[in-house]
C-alpha beads as a LAMMPS data file, in Angstrom:
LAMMPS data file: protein, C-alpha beads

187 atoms
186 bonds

1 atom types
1 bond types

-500.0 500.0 xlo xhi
-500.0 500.0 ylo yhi
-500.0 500.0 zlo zhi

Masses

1 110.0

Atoms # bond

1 1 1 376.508 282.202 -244.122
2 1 1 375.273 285.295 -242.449
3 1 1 375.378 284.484 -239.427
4 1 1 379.086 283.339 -239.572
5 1 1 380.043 286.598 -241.008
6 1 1 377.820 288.692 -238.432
7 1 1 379.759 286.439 -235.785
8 1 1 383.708 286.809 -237.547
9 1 1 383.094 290.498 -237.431
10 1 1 381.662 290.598 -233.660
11 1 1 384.894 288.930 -232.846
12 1 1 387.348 291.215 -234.613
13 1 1 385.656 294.294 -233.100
14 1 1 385.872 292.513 -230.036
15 1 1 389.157 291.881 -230.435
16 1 1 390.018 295.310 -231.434
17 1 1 388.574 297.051 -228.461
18 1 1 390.254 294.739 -226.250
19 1 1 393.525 295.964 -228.130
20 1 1 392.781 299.357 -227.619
21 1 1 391.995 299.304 -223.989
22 1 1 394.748 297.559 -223.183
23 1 1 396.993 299.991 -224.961
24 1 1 395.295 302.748 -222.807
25 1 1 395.529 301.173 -219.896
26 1 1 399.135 300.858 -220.664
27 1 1 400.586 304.481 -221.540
28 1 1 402.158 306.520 -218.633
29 1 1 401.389 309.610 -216.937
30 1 1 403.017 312.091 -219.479
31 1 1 401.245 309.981 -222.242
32 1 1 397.937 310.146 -220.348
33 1 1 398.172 314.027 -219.807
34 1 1 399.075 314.563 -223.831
35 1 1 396.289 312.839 -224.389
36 1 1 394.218 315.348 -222.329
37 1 1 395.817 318.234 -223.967
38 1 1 395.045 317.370 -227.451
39 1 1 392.003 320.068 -227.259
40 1 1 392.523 322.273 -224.411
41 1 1 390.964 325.391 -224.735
42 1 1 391.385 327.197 -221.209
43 1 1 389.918 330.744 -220.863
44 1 1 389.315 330.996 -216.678
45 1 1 391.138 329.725 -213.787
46 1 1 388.170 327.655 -212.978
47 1 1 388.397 325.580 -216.064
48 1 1 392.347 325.623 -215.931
49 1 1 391.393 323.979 -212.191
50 1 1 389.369 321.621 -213.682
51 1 1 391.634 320.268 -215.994
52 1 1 394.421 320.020 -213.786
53 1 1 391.981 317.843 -211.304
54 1 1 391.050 315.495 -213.913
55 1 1 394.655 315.281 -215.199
56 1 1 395.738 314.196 -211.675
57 1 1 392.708 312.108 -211.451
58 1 1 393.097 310.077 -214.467
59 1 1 396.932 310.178 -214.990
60 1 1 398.282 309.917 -211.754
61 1 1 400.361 306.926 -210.758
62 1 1 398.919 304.783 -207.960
63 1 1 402.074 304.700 -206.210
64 1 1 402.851 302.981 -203.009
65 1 1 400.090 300.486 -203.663
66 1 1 401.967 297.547 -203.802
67 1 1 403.696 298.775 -200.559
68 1 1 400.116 298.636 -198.693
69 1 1 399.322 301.985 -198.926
70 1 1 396.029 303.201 -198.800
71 1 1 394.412 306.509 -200.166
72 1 1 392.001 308.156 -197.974
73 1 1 389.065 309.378 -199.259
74 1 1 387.574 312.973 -197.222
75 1 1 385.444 312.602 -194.763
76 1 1 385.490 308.607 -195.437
77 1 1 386.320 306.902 -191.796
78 1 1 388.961 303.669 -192.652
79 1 1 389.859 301.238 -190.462
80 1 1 393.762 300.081 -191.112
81 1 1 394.051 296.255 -191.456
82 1 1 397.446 296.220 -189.218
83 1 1 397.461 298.463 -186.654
84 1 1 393.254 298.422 -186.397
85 1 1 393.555 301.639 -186.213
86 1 1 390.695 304.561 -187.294
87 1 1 391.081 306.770 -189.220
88 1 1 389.451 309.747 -191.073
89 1 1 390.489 313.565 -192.803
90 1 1 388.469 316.036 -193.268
91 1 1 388.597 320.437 -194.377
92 1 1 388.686 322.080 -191.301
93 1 1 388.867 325.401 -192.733
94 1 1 389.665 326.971 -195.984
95 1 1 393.103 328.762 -196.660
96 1 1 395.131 329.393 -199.482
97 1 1 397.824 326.334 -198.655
98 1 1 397.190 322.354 -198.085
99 1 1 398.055 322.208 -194.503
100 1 1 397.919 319.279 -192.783
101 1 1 397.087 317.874 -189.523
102 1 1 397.566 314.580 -187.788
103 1 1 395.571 314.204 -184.483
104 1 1 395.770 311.453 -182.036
105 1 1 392.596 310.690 -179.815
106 1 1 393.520 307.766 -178.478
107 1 1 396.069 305.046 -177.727
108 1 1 400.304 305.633 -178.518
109 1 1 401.875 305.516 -182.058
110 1 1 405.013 307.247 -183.735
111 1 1 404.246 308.763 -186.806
112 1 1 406.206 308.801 -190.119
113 1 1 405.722 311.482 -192.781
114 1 1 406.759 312.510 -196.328
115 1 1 405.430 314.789 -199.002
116 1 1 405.462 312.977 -202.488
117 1 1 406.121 309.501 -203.013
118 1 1 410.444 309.750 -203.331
119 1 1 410.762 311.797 -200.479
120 1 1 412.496 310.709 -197.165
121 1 1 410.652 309.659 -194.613
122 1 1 410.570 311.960 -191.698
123 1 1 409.422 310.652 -188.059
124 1 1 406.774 313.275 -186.668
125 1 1 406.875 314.873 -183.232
126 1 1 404.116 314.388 -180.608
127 1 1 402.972 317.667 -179.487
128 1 1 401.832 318.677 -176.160
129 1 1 397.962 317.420 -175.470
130 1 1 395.169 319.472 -176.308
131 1 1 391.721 319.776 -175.643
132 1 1 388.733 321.037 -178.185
133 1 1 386.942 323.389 -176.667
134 1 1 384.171 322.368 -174.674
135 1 1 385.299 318.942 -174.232
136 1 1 385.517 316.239 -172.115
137 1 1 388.570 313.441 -171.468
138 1 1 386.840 312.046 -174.879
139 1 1 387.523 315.239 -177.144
140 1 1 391.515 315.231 -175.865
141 1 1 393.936 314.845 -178.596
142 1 1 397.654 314.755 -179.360
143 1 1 398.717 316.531 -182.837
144 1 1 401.534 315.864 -184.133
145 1 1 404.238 318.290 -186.409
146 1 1 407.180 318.272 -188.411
147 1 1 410.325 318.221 -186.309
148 1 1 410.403 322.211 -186.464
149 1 1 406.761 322.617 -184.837
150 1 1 405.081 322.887 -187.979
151 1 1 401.835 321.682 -189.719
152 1 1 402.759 319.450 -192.642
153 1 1 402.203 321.590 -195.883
154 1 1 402.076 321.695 -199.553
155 1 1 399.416 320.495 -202.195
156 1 1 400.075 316.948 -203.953
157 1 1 400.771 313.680 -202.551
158 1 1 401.246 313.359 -198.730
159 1 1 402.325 309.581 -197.413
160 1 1 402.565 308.361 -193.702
161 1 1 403.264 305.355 -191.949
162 1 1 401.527 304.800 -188.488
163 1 1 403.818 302.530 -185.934
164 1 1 401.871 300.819 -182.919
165 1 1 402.730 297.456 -181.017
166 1 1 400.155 296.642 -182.674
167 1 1 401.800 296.562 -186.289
168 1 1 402.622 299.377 -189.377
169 1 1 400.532 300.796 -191.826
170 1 1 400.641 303.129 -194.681
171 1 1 398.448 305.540 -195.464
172 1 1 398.473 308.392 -198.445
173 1 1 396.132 311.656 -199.331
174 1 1 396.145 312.933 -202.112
175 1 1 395.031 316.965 -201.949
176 1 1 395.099 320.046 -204.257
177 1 1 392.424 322.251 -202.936
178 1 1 394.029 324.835 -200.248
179 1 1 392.747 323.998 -196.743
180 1 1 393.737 322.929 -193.627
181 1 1 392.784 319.681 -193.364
182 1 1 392.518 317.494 -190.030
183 1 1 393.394 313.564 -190.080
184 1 1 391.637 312.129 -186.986
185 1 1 393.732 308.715 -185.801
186 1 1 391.955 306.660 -182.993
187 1 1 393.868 303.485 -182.013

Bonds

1 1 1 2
2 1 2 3
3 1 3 4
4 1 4 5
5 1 5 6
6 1 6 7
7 1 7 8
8 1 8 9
9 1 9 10
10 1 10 11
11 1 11 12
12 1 12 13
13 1 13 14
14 1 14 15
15 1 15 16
16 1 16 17
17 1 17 18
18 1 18 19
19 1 19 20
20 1 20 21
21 1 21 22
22 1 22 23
23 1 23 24
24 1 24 25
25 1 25 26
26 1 26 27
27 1 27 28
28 1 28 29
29 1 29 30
30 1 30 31
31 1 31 32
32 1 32 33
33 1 33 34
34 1 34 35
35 1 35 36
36 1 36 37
37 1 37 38
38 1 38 39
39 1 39 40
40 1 40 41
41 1 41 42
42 1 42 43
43 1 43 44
44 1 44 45
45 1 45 46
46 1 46 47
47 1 47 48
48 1 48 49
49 1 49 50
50 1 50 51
51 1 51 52
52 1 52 53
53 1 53 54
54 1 54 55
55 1 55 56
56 1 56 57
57 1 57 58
58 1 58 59
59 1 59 60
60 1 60 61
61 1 61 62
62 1 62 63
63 1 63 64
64 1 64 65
65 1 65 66
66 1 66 67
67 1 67 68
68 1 68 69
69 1 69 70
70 1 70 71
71 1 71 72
72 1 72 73
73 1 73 74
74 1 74 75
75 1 75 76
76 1 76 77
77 1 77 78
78 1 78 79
79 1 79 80
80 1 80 81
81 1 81 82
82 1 82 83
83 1 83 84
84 1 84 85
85 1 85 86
86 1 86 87
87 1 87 88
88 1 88 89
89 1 89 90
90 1 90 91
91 1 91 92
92 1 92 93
93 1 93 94
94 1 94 95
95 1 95 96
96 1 96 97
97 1 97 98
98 1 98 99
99 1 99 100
100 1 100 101
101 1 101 102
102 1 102 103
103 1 103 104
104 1 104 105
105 1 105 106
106 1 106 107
107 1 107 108
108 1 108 109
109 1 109 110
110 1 110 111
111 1 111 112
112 1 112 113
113 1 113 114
114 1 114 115
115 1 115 116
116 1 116 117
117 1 117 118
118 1 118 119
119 1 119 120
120 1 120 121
121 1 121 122
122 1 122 123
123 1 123 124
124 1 124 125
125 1 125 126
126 1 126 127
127 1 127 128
128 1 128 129
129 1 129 130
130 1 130 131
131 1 131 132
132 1 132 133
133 1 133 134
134 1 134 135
135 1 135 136
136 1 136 137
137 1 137 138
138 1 138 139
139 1 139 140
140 1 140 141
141 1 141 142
142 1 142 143
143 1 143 144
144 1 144 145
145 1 145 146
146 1 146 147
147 1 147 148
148 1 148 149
149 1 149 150
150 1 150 151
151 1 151 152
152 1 152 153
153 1 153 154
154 1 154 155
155 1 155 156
156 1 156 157
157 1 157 158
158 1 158 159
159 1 159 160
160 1 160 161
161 1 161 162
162 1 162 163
163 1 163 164
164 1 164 165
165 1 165 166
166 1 166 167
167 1 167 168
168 1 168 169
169 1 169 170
170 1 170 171
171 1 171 172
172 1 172 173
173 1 173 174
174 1 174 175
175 1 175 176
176 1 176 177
177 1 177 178
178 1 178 179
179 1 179 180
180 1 180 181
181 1 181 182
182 1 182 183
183 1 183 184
184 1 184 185
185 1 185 186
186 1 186 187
């Protein structure tokens, strides 16, 4: 009789966590940042920092997903499943912006841009090649710019969609930390 009591109330607290993890895995992004704010005590812009990072970590939408986005992830080198193209971003430099910039080291593409994930997609100009210094024909690269001649800036979400004969592919990065950051494309 024990036994089938010990078992009755394994199941209901089984049951019960299931519940409640499913009910957390259910509220939205306002819900999931009340939630973090039940307790806030912030005294230093480091802390305030560090709340805002895990507020965006855990209660950000994964938008674009079902689209076939993919996050990068600094200094992680991707390969896109389309186009087969490489790809990887990394802090060039600290500054007190998120500025970024595409580079092309190989092979044609037209790139397609937009900050946030309801903005309008703008196409991205080619700019004239460049060299890094010291290089050979191997360290040549193409960067590419808003249509004024401008790095793209501005913490938060950043989306782009890379165009080859090859096939499309979308790509996001999500960055708060002010930087200029450098996206390497090789296709």
């Amino acid at each position: 009789m024990t036994y089938r009591r010990f078992y009755l109330q394994s199941a209901i607290l089984f049951t019960v966590l299931t519940l409640m993890s499913s009910v957390a895995f259910a509220e939205t992004p306002d819900e999931c940042a009340a939630r973090l704010d039940l307790d806030i005590r912030v005294t230093t812009f480091a802390e305030a920092t560090a709340w805002y990072e895990q507020v965006l970590r855990e209660c950000a939408p994964e938008e674009g997903a079902g689209e076939g986005m993919t996050r990068l992830t600094i200094e992680e080198l991707q390969t896109l499943a389309n186009t087969n193209c490489s790809i990887v971003y990394f802090e060039a430099r600290t500054m007190d912006d998120v500025l970024i910039l595409p580079r092309l080291f190989d092979g044609s593409m037209k790139l397609h841009w937009r900050h946030d994930i309801a903005g309008d997609w703008q196409e991205l100009q080619a700019g004239e090649l460049q060299i890094l210094t010291g290089g050979g024909v191997s360290d040549q690269f193409t960067p590419f710019w808003i249509p004024i001649d401008e790095p793209i800036i501005g913490a938060g979400v950043h989306q782009f969609e890379l165009r080859t004969r090859a096939g499309a592919d979308k790509f996001e990065i999500m960055e708060t930390w002010g930087a200029l950051y450098l996206v390497d494309i090789n296709c």
